[in-house]
N, C-alpha and C positions, 0 to 999 in steps of 0.2 A: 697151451689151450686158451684159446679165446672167448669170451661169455658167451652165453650157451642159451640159444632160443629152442622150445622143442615145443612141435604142437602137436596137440593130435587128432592124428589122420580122420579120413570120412568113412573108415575100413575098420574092420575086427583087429585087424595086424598091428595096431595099434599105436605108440608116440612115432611119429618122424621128427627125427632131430637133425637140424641147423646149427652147424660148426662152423664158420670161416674163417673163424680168426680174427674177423674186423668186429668189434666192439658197437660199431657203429653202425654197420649193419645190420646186427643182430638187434640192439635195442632200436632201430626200424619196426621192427616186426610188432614188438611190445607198445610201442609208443601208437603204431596205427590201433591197437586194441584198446587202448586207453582216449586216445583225441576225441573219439566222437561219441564216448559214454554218456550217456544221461544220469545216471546213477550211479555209483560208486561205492562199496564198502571198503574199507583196509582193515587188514587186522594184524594185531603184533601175539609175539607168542605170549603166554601166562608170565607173570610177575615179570613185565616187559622194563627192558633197560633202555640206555638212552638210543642205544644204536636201531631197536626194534619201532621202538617207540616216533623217535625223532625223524629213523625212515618214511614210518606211514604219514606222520602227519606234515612232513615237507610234499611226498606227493599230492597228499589228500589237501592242502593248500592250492598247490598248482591246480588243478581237478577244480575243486571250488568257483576261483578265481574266473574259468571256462565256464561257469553256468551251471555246473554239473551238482546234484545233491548227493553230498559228500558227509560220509558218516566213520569215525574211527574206534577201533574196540580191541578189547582183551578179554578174556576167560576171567583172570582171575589176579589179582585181589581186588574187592571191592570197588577200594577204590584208587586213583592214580598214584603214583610213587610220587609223593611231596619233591624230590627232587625235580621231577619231569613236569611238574601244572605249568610253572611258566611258559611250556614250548606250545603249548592251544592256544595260541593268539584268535581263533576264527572261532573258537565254541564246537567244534567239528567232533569232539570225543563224547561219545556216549555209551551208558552203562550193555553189556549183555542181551538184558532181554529190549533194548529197543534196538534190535540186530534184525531183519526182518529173518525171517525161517528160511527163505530160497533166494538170497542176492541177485537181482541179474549182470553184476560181475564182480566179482570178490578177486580182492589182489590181497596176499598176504605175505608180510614182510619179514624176515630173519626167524621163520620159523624152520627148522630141518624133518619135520614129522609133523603127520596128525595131531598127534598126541599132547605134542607142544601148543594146543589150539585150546586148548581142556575143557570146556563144555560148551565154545563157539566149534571145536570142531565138527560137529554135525552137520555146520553150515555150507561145508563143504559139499558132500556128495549130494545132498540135498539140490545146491545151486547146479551140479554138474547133473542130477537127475530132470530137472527143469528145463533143461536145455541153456543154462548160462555157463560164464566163464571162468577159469579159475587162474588165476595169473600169480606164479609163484618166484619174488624176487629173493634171493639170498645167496650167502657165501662161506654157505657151510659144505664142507668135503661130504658129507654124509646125508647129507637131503636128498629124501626122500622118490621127491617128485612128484607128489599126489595132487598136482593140479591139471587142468588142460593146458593148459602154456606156461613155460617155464623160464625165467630170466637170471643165469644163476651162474657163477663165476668165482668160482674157491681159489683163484687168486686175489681175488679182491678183500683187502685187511677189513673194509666194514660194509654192508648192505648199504650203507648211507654213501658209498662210493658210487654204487648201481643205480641209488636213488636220486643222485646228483647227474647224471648220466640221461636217464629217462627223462629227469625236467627238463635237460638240456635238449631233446628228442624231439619232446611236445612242444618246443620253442616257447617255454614260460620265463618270465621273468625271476630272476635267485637277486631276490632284497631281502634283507636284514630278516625278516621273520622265517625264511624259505630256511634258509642261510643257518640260521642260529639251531635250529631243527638237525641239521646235516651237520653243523658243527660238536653239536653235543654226539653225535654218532662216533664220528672219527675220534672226538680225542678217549673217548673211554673206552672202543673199541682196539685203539693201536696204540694202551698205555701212555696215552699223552703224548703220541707219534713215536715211540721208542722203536714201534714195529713198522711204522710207516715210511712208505718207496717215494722216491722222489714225486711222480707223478699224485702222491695223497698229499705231500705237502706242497704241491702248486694247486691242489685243491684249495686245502686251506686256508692259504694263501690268497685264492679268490675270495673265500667265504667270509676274511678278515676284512678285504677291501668292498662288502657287501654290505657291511657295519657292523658284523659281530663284534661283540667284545666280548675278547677270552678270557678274562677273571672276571668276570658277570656270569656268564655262561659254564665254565668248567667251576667254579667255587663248591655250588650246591651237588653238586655231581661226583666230587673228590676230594671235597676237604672239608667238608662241614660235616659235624655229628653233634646227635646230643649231647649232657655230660654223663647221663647212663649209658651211653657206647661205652664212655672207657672202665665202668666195672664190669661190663660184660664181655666186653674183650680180653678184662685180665683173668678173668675167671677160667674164658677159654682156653688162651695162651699160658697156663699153668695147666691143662692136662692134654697138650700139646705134645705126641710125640716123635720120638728120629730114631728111625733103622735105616740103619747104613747100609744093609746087605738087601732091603730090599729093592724093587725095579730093577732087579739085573745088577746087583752090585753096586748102583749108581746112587740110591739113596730116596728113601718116602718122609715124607715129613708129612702128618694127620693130626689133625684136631676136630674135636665133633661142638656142635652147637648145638644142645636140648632147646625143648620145647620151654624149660624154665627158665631156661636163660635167656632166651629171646624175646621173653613177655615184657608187652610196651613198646616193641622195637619196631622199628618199620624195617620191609623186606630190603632193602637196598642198606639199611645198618651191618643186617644178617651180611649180604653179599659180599660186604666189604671185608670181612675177617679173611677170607682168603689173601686180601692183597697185602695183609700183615704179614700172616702165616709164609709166604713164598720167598719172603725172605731172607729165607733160611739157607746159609752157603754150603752147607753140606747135603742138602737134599736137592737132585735133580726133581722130583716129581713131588707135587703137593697136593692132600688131600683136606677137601674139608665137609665132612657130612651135616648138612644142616636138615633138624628134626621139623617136619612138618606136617607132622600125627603122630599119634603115638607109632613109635616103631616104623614109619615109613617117612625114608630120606631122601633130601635131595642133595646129591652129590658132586662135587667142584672140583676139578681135576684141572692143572698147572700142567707143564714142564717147563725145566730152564731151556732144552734144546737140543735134549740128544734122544727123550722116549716118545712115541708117537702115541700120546697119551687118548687121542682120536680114535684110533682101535680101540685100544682097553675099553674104553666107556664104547663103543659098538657091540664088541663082543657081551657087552653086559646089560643093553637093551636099549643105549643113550647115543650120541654122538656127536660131534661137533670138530675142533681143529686138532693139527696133530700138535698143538702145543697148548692149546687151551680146551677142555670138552666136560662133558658131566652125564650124568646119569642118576633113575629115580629106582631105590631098594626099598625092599621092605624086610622086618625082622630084625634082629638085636645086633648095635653097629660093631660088634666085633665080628657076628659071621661077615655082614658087607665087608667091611674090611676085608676079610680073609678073599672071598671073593675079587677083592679089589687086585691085595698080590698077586692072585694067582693069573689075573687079565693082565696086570705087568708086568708077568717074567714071561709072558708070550709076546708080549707087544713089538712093534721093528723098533730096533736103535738108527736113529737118523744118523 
C-alpha cells in the first residue's frame, strides 16, 4: 500500500479515497492544500515526542518561510518537553489557548485519534464546522481519520518520513533547522534506525549532509537524565515483574510508574523507563503503566516481534503499531493489567 490521500467528497456519501501507490502523487494532493495557505496551525498530539513534535514544526518552518502565519501547539503539558525547545528555531510554538477556536486550516501531526489532541481537540470539528480544513498526517496503523484530508502511510517507520516528503512537495528548502526537526523524529522513532528501511536511512543521510549533527541532536533526546532518574528508575525496576506464560506463552514483562515516583520528573524521564524495562530476554511484550491521576493510566506497550501488540491496546480503547502502541485506563493497575492479559492472549502472533 502506498500513502494514502483521502478527501472528502462534496456528497453525504462521504471520504473518497486516493490509493495509487505513487507516494508522489499522493503527497501532490497535500502539498497543493498547503502552498497557498495563509494561515496555518500544526498540532502534535498531548505530551508530544520528538517525532510529533519535530514533524510539525519542520513543516510549520517550511509554511513560514512562504509568508504564511504559522502557529504550532499541544494540549498538554504546560509546557514544552526540555528535550525538544531547541527544535523552535523561528518562535513558531505557542501555548493552547493562543490556538484560535476555528483554524482556517489545521494539519495535525502523528496524532491516531481525537482524543490524542486532549483539549486542542475541539479545534477540530470546530474548523471542519467553519468550513476549513483538516489535514491529517501520520503512521499509525490505527488512525482514526477524523480530518478532511488525510496523508497517512503505516508503512512509514516515522510521520517525520511524511513530513520530509511534503517539504520536498512544496519545493522548500531542507537546511540544518528543517533538517534537525525531521532528524530528531527518525532517530527516536526507529530506535536510533534499528527499525529503519534503507530508503529512511538515505533520509538521514540527506538530513546529515543538511548539517545536522547527531550527537548535538539525539544526546538530549536519549541519553541525557537527571541524577533523580536513576532513583526513580531503580525504585521501578525493583517491582518490575515477568510471566512467562503470559501473551500466549511468549512472555509480559510490567512495571508501573506512580504518581510518587514521578514527582519532579519531566514527562519524557517517565517515557523513558519503558526503553529500560524491554530489555528484558525473556519477555516478548513489555508493559509499563505510568500514573497520571490518581488511578488513571497511561499505558506503553513493546513487542520484541511476534505479538501485534497494536490490537491489544485497540481493543482496549488506544492504538498505535503492531510492535509499539498504548493505551489510557483507569482504576487499580492490577485490574488494567488483568485487562491487559486478557487483550494479549487474543492478539495475532505475527
Amino acid at each position: 500500500m502506498g500513502t494514502e490521500v483521502s478527501e472528502l467528497g462534496g456528497n453525504a456519501s462521504g471520504a473518497r479515497t486516493v490509493d495509487t501507490g505513487a507516494p508522489a502523487a499522493d503527497l501532490g494532493a497535500a502539498a497543493r492544500l498547503l502552498a497557498g495557505a495563509p494561515d496555518v496551525t500544526l498540532l502534535a498530539h498531548v505530551n508530544p515526542d520528538a517525532d510529533a513534535l519535530g514533524s510539525a514544526l519542520a513543516v510549520g518552518l517550511a509554511l513560514h518561510r512562504r509568508g504564511a502565519v504559522v502557529r504550532v501547539s499541544f494540549g498538554e503539558p504546560e509546557e514544552v518537553p526540555e528535550s525538544l525547545r531547541d527544535l523552535d528555531t523561528a518562535g513558531l510554538l505557542v501555548p493552547p489557548e493562543k490556538v484560535p477556536a476555528a483554524p482556517p486550516l489545521l494539519v495535525v501531526m502523528d496524532t491516531g485519534s481525537l482524543q490524542r489532541l486532549g483539549q486542542l481537540g475541539d479545534r477540530v470539528a470546530a474548523t471542519i464546522a467553519a468550513g476549513g480544513q483538516v489535514l491529517v498526517v501520520d503512521h499509525h496503523t490505527s488512525n482514526t481519520r477524523f480530518g478532511t484530508h488525510h496523508l497517512i502511510d503505516e508503512h512509514a517507520e516515522a510521520t517525520a518520513v511524511l513530513a520530509a516528503q511534503l517539504i520536498d512537495a512544496l519545493r522548500a528548502p531542507l537546511d540544518e533547522p528543517v533538517a534537525r526537526c525531521l532528524y530528531a523524529g527518525l532517530v527516536t522513532d526507529t530506535r536510533s534506525f534499528r527499525n529503519a528501511s534503507p530508503s529512511t536511512h538515505l533520509l538521514a543521510a540527506r538530513l546529515l549532509s543538511a548539517g545536522v549533527d547527531a550527537e548535538a541532536t539525539t544526546r538530549p533526546l536519549l541519553d541525557t537524565h537527571p541524577f533523580a532518574w536513576l532513583s526513580m528508575l531503580s525504585k521501578v525496576l525493583g517491582g518490575a515483574r515477568l510471566e512467562p506464560e503470559a501473551a500466549q506463552g511468549l512472555g509480559l514483562v510490567h512495571a508501573v510508574v506512580r504518581l510518587s515516583d514521578a514527582d519532579g520528573m519531566r514527562s519524557e524521564e517517565v517515557d523513558s523507563v519503558i526503553d529500560v524495562v524491554r530489555t528484558t530476554a525473556e519477555a516478548e511484550v513489555t508493559a509499563v503503566l505510568k500514573e497520571t491521576a490518581p488511578d488513571t493510566w497511561s499505558v506503553s506497550l513493546r513487542a520484541a516481534s511476534r505479538i501485534d501488540v497494536g490490537k491489544a491496546a485497540a481493543a482496549l480503547g488506544g492504538g498505535g503499531h503492531r510492535l509499539a502502541s498504548g493505551f489510557i485506563a483507569t482504576g487499580r493497575a492490577e485490574d488494567v493489567l488483568t485487562a491487559l492479559r486478557a487483550a494479549l492472549d487474543k492478539a495475532p502472533v505475527l
